[in-house]
N, C-alpha and C positions, 0 to 999 in steps of 0.2 A: 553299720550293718547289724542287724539286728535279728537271731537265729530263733524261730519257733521250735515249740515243741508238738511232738507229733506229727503229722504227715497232711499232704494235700494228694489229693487225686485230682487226674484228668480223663474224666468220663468217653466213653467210646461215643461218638454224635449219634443222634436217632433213637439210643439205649441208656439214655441215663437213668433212666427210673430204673434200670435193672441192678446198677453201682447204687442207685439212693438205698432200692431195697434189699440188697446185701450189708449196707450201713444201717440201715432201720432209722433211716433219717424221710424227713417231710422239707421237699425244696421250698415250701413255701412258708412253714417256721420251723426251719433249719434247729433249735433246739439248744441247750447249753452245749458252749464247746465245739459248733460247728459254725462254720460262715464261709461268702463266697467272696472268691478275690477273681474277680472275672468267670471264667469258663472253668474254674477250678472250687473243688469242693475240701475246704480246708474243717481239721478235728485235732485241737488243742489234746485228744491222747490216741495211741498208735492205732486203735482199731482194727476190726479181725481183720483176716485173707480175705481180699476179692477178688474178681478175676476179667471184672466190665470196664476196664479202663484201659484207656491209650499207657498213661505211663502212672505212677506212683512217683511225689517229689518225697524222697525219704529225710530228708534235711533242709526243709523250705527257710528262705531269709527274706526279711526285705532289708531295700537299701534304697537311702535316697541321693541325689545326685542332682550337681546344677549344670552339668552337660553331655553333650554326646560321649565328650572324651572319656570324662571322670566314670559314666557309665561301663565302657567298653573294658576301661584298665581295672573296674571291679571284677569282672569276669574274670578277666584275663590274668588275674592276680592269683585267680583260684583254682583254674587249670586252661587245657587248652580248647576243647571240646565243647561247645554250646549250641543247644538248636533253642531259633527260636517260634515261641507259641506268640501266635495274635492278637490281643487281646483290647488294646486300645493303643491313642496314636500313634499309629500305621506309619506314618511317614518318618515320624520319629525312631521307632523301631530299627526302620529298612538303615537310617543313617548310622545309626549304633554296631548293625548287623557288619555294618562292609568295614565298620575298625576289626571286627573279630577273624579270629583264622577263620579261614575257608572250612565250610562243610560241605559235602558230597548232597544234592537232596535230591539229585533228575536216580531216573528210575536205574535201576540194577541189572549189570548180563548175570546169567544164572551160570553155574553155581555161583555164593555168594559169600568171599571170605569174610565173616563179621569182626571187625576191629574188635581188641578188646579195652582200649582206653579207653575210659567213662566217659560217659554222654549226656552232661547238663541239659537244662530247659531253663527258659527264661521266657518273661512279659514285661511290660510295660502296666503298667496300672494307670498312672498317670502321665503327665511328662517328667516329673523328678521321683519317678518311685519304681523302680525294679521291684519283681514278684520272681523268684528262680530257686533252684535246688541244683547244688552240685552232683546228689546222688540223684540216681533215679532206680525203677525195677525194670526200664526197656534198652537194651544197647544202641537201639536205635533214635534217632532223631525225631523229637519229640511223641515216639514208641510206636511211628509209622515206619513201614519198609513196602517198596512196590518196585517192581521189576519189570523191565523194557518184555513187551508183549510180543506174542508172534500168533500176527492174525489170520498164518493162511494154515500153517501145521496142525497146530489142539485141535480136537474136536469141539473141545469146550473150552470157557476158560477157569474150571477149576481147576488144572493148574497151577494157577496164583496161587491158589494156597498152599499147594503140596510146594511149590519153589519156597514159601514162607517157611513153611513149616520146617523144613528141610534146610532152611537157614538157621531157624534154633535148636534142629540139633547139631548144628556144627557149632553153635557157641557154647549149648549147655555141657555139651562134649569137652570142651576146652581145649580145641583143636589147634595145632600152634601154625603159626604163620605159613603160607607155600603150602602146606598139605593138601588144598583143596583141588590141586593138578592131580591127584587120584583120591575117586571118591573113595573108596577104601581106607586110607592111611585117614581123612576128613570123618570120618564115623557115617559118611552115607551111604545108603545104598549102592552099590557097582557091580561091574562084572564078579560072577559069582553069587551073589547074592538071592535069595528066595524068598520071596516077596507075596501076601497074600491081597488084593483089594478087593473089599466087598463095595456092593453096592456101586461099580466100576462103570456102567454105561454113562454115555456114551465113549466114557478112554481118556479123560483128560490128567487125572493122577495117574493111570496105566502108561500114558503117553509120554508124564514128566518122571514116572523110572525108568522106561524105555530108555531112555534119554542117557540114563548113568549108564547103563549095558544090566540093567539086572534081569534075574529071569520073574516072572510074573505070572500068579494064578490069577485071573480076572474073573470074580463071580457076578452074575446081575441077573435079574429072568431076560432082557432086553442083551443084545447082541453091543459088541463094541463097533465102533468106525470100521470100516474093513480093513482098511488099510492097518488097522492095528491086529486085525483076526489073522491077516496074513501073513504076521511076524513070527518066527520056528522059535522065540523065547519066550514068545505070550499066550497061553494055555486058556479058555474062555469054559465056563461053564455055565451053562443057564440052570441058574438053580437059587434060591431064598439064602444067602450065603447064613444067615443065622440060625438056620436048620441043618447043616453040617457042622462036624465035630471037628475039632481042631485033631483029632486021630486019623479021619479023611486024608489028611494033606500032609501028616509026619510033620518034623523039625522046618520050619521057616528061621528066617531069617529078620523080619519085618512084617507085621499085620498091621493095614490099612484098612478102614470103612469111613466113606461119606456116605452112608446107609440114610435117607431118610424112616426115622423111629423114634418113637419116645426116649428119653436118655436111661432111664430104667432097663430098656432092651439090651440097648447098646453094652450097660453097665453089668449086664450078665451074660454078656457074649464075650467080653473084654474079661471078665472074669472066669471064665471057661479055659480060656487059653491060657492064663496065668497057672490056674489050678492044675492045667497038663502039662506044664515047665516045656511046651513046645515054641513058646518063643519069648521072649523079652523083651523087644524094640515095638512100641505101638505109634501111629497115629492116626488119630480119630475125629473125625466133627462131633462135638457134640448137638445139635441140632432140637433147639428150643422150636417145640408147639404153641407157639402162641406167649404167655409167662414165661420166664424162665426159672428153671426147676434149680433151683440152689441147693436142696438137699441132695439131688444125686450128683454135681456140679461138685461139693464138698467129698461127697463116695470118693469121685475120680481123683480127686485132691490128694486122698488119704492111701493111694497105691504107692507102696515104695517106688522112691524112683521119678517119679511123674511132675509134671509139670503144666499148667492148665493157664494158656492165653487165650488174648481173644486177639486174634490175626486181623492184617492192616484188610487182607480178602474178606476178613469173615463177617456175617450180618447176625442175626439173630443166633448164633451160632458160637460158640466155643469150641477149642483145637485140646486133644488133649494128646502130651508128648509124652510115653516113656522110655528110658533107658537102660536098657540092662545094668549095663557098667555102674550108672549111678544109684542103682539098687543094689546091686552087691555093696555099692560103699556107703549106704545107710544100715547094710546088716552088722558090719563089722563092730 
């Protein structure tokens, strides 16, 4: 077994040129120090922050190996947890996959306790040569997560993402085992709770805090579903939500926006609320026009506290999380 130095990434499909252009790398002469081991973009040194990839392999190895078995008991030697990535022969792969413990990969009821034993990635490169990393930067299976849909309640299904999103902060939280039978005690939104989402039409995040019992300001110029305007906990105002003060609305609890806007906007609205200590817990799309803007993408990076993926839901789009809690514990 044989341990590189530095790290591989696995690019989000559709978006890779957005991880090549946060690396300042060219896929097609990749450059000293950089090379592809299938679907993975490997760099003999650590390389800054990114945020366009499925999973980061923080301790990439290869190994090679003369059978299915000898494969499997590598793994298996090093923990317990492996998802695997596809990469080349498939069949071989699938034979290796069914020596390993079981992993969970059909879709998720919501809420969604997040294990917190570490979650490998592994490939095949050839037939005798494994490409994997015991650590990775996703708790999830190979840094996808999708959850069993319900297609007659949402209005929409962005949802998907607020259930995602709403599943890292139950792990960035470090929420211990069982908690997640009350969102409360889990760090998410619940009964109680005061909840702003901008940019809410048609109700599909409004629909997926409904859900926890929280109460909820729904802003949009565009009305929600009805059935969500007829709810005594969900408050709708038609109105530009980033043309109201965060003084409008007093102490929340949680500010939300899937606001279509330049990430600029956003990155001054998001900072409005900070700067009036009225609430602490955000999550936000960040929402690329076209390029993706890496310099305010970095902005959002740089708030204590925060946390910036790109979700199994999201497209040209990045999620950005913060935490109160873990902002106090970057002050200390």
């Amino acid at each position: 077994m044989d341990y590189l130095p530095g790290k591989a990434w696995l690019p989000v499909p559709d978006f890779e040129q957005n991880l090549f252009d946060e690396l300042s790398v060219d896929p097609a002469k990749p450059g000293k120090g950089f090379s592809f081991y299938g679907d993975y973009l490997y760099s003999d040194k650590p390389g800054p922050e990114t945020y366009w990839q499925r999973c980061i392999l923080q301790k990439p190895f290869i190994a090679h190996f003369s059978s299915i078995g000898e494969a499997a008991k590598i793994l298996r030697g090093i923990q317990r947890n492996w998802a695997h990535h596809p990469v080349a022969n498939f069949r071989r792969a699938e034979l290796i996959k069914e020596k390993l413990p079981y992993i969970k990969e059909y879709p998720r009821p919501f809420p969604y306790e997040v294990p917190r034993s570490p979650m490998g990635i592994w490939s095949l490169l050839d037939d005798q040569t494994l490409f994997a990393s015991a650590a990775t930067s996703s708790p999830f299976p190979a840094g996808e997560l999708r959850f069993q849909e319900d297609r007659v309640n949402p209005p929409s299904r962005a949802y998907l993402k607020m259930y995602e999103a709403l599943a890292w902060v139950h792990y960035l939280a470090g929420t211990p085992p069982g908690a997640c039978a009350s969102p409360r005690a889990c760090a998410l939104p619940g009964p109680g709770s005061k909840c702003i989402d901008a940019g809410a039409c048609p109700g599909g995040w409004t629909w997926a805090l409904d859900r926890l019992g929280a109460s909820i300001t729904a802003i949009d110029r565009s009305e929600l579903d009805p059935r969500l305007m007829a709810k005594p906990n969900i408050t709708f105002l038609k109105h530009d939500a980033f043309t109201l003060k965060p003084e409008n609305f007093g102490p929340q609890d949680w500010v939300c926006s899937d606001v279509i806007c330049y990430p600029p906007r956003l990155l001054e609205w998001v900072q409005s609320w900070l700067d009036s200590g009225l609430c602490g817990n955000f999550i936000c799309t960040i929402k690329m026009q076209g390029k993706a803007d890496h310099e305010t993408t970095r902005a959002f990076a740089a708030i204590p506290g925060s946390r910036i993926v790109h979700l199994t839901a999201n497209k040209n789009e990045l999620t950005f999380i913060r935490l109160a809690a873990d902002a106090d514990k970057s002050a200390v």
